[in-house]
C-alpha atoms as an extended CHARMM CRD file, in Angstrom:
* protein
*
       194  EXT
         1         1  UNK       CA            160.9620000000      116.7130000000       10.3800000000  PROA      1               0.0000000000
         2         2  UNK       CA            158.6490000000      119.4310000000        9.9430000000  PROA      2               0.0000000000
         3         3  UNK       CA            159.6460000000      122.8640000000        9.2430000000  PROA      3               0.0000000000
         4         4  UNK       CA            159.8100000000      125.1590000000       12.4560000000  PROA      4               0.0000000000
         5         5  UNK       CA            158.7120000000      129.2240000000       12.2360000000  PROA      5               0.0000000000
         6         6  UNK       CA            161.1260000000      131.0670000000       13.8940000000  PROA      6               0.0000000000
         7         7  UNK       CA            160.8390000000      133.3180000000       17.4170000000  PROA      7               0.0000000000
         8         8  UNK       CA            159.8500000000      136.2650000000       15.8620000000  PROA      8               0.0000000000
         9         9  UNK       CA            157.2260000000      136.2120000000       13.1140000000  PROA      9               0.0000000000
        10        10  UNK       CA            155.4560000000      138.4670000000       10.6520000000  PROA      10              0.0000000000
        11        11  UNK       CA            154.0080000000      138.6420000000        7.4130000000  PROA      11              0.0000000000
        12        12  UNK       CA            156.5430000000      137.3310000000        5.8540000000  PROA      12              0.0000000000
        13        13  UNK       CA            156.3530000000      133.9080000000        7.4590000000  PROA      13              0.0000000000
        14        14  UNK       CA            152.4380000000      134.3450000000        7.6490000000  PROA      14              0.0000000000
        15        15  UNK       CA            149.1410000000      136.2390000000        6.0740000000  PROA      15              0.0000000000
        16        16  UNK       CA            148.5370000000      139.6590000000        8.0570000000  PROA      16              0.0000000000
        17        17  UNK       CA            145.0650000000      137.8760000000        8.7190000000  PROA      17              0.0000000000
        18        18  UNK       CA            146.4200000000      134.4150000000       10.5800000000  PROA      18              0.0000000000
        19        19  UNK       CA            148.9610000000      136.3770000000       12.4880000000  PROA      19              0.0000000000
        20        20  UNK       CA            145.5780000000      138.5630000000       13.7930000000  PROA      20              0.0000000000
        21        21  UNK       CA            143.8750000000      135.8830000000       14.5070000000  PROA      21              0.0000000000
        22        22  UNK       CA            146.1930000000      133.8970000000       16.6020000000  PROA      22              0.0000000000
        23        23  UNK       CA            146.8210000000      136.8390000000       18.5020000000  PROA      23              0.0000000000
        24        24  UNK       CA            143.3180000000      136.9990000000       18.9240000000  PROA      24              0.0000000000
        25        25  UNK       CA            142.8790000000      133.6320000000       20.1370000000  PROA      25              0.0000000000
        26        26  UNK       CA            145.6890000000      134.0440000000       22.3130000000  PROA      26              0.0000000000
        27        27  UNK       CA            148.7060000000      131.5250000000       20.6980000000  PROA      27              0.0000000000
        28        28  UNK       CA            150.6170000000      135.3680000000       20.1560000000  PROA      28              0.0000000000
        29        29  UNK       CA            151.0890000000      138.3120000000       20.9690000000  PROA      29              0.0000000000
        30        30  UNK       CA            152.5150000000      141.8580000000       19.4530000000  PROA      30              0.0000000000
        31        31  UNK       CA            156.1470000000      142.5450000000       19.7200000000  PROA      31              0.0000000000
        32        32  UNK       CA            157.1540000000      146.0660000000       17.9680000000  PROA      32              0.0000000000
        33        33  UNK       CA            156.4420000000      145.4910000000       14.3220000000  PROA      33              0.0000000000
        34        34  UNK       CA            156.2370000000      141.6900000000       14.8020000000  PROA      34              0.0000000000
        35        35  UNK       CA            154.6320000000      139.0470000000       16.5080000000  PROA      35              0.0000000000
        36        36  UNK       CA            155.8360000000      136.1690000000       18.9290000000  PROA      36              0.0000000000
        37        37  UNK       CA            154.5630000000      132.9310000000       21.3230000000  PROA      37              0.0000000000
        38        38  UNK       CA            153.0810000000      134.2000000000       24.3690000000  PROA      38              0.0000000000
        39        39  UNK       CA            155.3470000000      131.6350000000       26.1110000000  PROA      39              0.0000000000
        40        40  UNK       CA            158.3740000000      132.9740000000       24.7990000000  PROA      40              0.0000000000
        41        41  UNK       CA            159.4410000000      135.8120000000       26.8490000000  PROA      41              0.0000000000
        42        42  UNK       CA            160.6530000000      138.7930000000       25.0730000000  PROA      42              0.0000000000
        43        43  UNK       CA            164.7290000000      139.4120000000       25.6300000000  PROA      43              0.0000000000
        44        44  UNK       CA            166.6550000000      142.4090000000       24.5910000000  PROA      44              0.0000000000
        45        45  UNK       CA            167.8420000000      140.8470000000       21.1540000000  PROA      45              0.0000000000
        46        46  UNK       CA            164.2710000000      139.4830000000       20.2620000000  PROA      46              0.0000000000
        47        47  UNK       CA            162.8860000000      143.1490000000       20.9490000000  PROA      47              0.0000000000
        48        48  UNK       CA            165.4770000000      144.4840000000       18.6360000000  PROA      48              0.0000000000
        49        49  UNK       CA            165.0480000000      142.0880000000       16.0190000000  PROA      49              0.0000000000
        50        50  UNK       CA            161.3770000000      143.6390000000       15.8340000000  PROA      50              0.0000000000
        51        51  UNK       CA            162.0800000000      147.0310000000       16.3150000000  PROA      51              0.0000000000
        52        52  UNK       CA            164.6600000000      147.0700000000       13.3670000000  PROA      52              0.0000000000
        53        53  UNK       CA            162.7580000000      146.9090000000       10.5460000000  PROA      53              0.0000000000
        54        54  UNK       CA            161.3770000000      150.6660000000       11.7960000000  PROA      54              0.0000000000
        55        55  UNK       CA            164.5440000000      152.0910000000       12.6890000000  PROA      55              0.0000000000
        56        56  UNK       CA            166.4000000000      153.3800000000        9.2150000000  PROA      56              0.0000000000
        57        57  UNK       CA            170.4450000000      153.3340000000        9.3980000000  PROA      57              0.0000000000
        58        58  UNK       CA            172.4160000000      155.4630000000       11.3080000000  PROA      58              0.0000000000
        59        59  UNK       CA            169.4600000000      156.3850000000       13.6800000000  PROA      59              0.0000000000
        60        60  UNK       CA            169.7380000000      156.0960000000       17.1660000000  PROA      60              0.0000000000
        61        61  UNK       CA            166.9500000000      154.0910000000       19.4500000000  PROA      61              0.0000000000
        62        62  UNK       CA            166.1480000000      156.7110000000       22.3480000000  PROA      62              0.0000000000
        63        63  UNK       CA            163.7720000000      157.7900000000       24.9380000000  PROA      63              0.0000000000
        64        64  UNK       CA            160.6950000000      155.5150000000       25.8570000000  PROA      64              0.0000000000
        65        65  UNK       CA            161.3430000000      153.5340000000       22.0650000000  PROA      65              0.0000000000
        66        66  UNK       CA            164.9220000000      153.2040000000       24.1920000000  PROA      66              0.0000000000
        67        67  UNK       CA            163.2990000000      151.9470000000       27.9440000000  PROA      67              0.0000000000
        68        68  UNK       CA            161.3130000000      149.6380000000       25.7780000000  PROA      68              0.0000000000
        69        69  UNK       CA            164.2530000000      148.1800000000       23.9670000000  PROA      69              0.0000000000
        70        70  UNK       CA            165.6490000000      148.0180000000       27.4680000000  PROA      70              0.0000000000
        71        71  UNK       CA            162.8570000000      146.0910000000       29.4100000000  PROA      71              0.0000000000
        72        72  UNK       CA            162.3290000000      149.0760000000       31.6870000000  PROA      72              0.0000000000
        73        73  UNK       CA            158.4970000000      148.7290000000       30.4780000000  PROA      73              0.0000000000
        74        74  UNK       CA            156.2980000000      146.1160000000       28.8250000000  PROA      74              0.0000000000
        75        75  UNK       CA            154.3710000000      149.1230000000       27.1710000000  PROA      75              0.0000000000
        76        76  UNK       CA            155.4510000000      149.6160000000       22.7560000000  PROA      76              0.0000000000
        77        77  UNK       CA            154.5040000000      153.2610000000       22.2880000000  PROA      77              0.0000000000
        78        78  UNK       CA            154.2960000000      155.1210000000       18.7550000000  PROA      78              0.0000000000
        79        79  UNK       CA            155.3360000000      156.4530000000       16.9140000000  PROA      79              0.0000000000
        80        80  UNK       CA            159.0300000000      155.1170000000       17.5300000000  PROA      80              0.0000000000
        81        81  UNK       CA            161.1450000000      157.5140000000       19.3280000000  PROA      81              0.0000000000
        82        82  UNK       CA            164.5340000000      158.2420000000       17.5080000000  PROA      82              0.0000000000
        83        83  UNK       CA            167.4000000000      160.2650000000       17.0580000000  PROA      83              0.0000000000
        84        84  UNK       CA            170.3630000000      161.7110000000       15.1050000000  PROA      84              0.0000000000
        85        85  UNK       CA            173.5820000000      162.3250000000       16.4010000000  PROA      85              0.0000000000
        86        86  UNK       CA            174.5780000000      165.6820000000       16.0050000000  PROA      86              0.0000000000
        87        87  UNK       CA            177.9430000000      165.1220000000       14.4940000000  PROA      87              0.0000000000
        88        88  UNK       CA            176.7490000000      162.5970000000       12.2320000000  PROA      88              0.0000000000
        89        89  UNK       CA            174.7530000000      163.3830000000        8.6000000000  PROA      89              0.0000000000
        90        90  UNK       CA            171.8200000000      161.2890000000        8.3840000000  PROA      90              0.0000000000
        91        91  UNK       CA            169.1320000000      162.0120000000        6.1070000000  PROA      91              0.0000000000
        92        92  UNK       CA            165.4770000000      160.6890000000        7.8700000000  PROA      92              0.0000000000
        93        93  UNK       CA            162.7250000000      160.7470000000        5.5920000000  PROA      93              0.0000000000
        94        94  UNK       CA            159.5460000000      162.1010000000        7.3760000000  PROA      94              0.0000000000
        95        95  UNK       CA            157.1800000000      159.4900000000        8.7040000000  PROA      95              0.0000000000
        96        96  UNK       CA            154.1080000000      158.9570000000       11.3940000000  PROA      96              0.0000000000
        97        97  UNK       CA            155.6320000000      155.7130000000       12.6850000000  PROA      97              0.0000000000
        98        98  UNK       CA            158.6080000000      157.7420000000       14.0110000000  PROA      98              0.0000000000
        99        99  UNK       CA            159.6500000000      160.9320000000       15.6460000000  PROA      99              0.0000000000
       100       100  UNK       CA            163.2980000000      161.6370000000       14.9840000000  PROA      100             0.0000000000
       101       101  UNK       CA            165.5920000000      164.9510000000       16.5950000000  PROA      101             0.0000000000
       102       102  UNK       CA            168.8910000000      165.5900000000       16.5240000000  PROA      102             0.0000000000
       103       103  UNK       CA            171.2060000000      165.1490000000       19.8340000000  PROA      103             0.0000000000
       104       104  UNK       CA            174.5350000000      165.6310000000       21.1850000000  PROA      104             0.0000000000
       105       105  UNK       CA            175.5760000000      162.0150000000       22.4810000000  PROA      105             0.0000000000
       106       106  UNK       CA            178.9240000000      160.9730000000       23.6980000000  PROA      106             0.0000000000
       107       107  UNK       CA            180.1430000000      157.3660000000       22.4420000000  PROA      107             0.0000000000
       108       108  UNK       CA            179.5960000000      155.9810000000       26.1760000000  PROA      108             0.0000000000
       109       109  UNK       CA            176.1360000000      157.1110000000       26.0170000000  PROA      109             0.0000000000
       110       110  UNK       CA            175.4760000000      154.8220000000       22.8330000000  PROA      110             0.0000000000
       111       111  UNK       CA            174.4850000000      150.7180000000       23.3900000000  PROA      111             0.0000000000
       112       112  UNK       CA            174.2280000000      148.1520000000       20.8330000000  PROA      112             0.0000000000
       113       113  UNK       CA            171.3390000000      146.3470000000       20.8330000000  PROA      113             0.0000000000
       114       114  UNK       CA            171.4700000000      143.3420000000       18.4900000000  PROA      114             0.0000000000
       115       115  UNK       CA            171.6040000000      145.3160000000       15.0070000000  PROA      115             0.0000000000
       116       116  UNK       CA            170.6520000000      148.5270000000       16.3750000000  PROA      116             0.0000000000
       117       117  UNK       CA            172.3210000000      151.2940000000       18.3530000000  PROA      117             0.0000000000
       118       118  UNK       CA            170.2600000000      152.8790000000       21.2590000000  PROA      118             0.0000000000
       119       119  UNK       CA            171.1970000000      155.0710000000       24.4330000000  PROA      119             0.0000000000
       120       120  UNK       CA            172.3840000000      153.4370000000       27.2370000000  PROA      120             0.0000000000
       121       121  UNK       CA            169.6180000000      153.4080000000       30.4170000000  PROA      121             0.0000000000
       122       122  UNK       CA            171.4060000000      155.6510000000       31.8890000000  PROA      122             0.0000000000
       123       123  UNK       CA            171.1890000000      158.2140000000       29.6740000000  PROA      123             0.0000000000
       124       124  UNK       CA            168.1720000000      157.1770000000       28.7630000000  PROA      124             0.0000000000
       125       125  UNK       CA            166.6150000000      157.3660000000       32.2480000000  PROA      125             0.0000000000
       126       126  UNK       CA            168.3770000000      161.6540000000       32.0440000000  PROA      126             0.0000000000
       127       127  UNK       CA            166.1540000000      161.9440000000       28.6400000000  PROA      127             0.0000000000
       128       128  UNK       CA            162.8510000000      160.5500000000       30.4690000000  PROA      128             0.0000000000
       129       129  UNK       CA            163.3450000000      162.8850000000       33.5420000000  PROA      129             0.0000000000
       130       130  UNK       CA            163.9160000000      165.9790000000       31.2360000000  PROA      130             0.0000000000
       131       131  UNK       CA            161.7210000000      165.4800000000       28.1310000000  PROA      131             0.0000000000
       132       132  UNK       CA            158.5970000000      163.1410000000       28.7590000000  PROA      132             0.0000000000
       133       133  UNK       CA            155.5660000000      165.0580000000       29.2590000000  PROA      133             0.0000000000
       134       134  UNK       CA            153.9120000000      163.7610000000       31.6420000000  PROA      134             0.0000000000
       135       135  UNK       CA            155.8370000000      161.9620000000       34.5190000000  PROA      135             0.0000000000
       136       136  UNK       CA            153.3090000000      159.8630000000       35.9630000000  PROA      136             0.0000000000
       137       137  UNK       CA            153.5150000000      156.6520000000       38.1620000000  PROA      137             0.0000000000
       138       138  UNK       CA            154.8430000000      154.7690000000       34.9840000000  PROA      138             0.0000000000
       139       139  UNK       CA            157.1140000000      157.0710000000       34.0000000000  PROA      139             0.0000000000
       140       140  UNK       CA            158.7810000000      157.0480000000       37.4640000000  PROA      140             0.0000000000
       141       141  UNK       CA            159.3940000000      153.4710000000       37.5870000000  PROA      141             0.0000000000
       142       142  UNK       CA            160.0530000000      153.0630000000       33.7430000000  PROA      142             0.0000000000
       143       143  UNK       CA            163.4950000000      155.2930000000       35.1780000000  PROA      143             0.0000000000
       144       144  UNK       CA            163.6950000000      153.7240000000       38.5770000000  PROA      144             0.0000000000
       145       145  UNK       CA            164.3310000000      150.3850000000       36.4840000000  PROA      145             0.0000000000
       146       146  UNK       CA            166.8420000000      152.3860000000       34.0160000000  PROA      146             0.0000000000
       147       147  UNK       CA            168.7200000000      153.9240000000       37.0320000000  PROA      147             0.0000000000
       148       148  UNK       CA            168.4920000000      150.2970000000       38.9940000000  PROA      148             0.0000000000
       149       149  UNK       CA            170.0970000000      148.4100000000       35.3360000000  PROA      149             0.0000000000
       150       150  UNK       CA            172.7110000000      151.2870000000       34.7600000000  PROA      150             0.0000000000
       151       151  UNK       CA            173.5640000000      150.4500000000       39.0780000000  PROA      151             0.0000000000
       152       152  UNK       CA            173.0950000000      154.5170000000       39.3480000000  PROA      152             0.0000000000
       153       153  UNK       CA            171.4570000000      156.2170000000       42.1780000000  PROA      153             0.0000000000
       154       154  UNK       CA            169.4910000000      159.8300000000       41.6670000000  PROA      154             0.0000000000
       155       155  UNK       CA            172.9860000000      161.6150000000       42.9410000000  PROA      155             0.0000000000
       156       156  UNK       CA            174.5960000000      160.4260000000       39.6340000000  PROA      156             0.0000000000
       157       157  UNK       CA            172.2470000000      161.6520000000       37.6680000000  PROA      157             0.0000000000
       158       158  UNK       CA            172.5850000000      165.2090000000       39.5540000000  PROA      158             0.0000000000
       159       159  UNK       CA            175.8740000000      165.5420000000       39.2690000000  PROA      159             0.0000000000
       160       160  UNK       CA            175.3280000000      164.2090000000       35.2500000000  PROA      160             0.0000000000
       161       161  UNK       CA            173.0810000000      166.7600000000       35.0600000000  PROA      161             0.0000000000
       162       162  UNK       CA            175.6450000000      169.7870000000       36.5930000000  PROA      162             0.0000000000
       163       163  UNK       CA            178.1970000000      168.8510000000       34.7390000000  PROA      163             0.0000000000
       164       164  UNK       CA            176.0510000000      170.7030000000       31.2220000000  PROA      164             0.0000000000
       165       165  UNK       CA            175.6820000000      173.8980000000       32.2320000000  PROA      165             0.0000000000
       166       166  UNK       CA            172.4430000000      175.2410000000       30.4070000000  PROA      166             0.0000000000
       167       167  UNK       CA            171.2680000000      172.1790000000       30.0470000000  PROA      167             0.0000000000
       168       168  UNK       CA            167.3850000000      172.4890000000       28.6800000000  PROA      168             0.0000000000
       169       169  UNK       CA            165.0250000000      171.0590000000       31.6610000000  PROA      169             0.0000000000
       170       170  UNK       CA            167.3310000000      170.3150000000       34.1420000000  PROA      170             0.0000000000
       171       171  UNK       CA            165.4390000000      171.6420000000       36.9140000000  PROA      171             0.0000000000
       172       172  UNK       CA            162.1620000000      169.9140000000       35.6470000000  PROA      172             0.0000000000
       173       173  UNK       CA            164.5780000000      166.6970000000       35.6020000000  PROA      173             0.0000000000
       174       174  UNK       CA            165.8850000000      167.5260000000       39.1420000000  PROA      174             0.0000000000
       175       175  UNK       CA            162.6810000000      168.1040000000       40.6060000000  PROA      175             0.0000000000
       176       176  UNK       CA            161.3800000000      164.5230000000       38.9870000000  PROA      176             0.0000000000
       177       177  UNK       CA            164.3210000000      162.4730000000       39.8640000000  PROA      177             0.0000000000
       178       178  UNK       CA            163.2770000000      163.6790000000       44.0900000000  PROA      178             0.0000000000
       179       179  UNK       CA            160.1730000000      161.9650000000       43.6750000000  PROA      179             0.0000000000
       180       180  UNK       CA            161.4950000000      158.3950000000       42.5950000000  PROA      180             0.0000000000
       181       181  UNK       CA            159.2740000000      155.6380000000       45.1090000000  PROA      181             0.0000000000
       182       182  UNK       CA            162.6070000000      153.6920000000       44.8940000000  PROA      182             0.0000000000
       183       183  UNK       CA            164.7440000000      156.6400000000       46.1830000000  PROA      183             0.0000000000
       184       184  UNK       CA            162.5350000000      159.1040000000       48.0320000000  PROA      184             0.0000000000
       185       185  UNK       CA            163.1100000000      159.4000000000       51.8520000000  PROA      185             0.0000000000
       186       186  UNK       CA            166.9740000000      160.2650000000       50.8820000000  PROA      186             0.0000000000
       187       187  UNK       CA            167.6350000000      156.2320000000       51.3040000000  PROA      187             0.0000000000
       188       188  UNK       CA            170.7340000000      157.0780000000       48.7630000000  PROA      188             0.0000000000
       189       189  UNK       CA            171.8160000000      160.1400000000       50.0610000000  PROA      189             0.0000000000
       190       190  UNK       CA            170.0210000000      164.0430000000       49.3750000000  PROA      190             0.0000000000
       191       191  UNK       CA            170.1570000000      165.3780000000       45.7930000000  PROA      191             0.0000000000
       192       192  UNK       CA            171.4900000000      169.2040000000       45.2270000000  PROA      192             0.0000000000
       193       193  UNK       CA            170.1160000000      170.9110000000       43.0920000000  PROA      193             0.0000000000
       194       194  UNK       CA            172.5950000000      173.1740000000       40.8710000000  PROA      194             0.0000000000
């Protein structure tokens, strides 16, 4: 019987070059720091598998790195979006494949995710609506998906939202979560603003 590669490759299991080329010729295709078939369809453990390798210990996945790891969007941005818990001591040595800050994060805002610990969509979809920069058409449905896995509706997030009182960008976060496609029209009820 002949040896089988497994699901997730790199160059470990094959030359830098051959993995190029059969994504080039369309046998694979780029998953995180890896590569895979393009007829194996990425799950949430095979996307963690190979993100791990750029995620150092005691980090936490978060933001788009975290909606990614989540299947909220096909898109792998860099650098890798990461961050610290604030009453933890980890020591992140600088790097341009990540971006790591330090957060206040409540246990049941924390996921595993194979090896790797990451913020749960909800919490993840709060980040999106309050940091991202630009919250375009993807961006919307990248937290419409979040929202729709967590089963959470924008008048959860408000009242998730009121419950910090100076909360950086809430009202930028507020204003964003009224123009969801998924939830505009009030179809789950009208969001208050604090």
């Amino acid at each position: 019987m002949a040896p089988s590669l497994p699901l997730l490759l790199d160059e470990r299991h094959l030359p830098l070059g051959e993995l190029t080329a059969a994504r080039l010729d369309g046998d694979l295709r780029e998953l995180a720091g890896g590569y895979c078939s393009v007829d194996v369809r990425p799950c949430l453990d095979l996307r963690a598998a190979a993100l791990a390798p750029m995620v150092p210990d005691g980090l936490v996945v978060e933001r788009m790195t975290a909606a990614w790891l989540h299947g909220a969007t096909p898109l792998f941005r860099r650098p890798v979006q990461l961050c610290v818990r604030s009453d933890h001591r980890v020591r992140a040595h600088p790097s341009t494949d990540r971006v790591v800050r330090q957060v206040v994060l409540a246990e049941r805002e924390i996921t595993r995710a194979g090896t790797l610990l990451t913020t749960h969509p909800f919490r993840t979809a709060i980040d999106l609506l309050r940091w991202e920069h630009t919250f375009d058409r993807t961006t919307a449905t990248t937290v419409t998906t979040l929202l729709l896995a967590a089963r959470a509706t924008p008048p959860d997030v408000a009242r998730a939202l009121s419950r910090v009182p100076h909360l950086p960008h809430k009202l930028r976060a507020l204003d964003r979560l009224a123009t969801l496609p998924a939830f505009a029209g009030g179809v789950c009820g009208p969001i208050s603003r604090p």
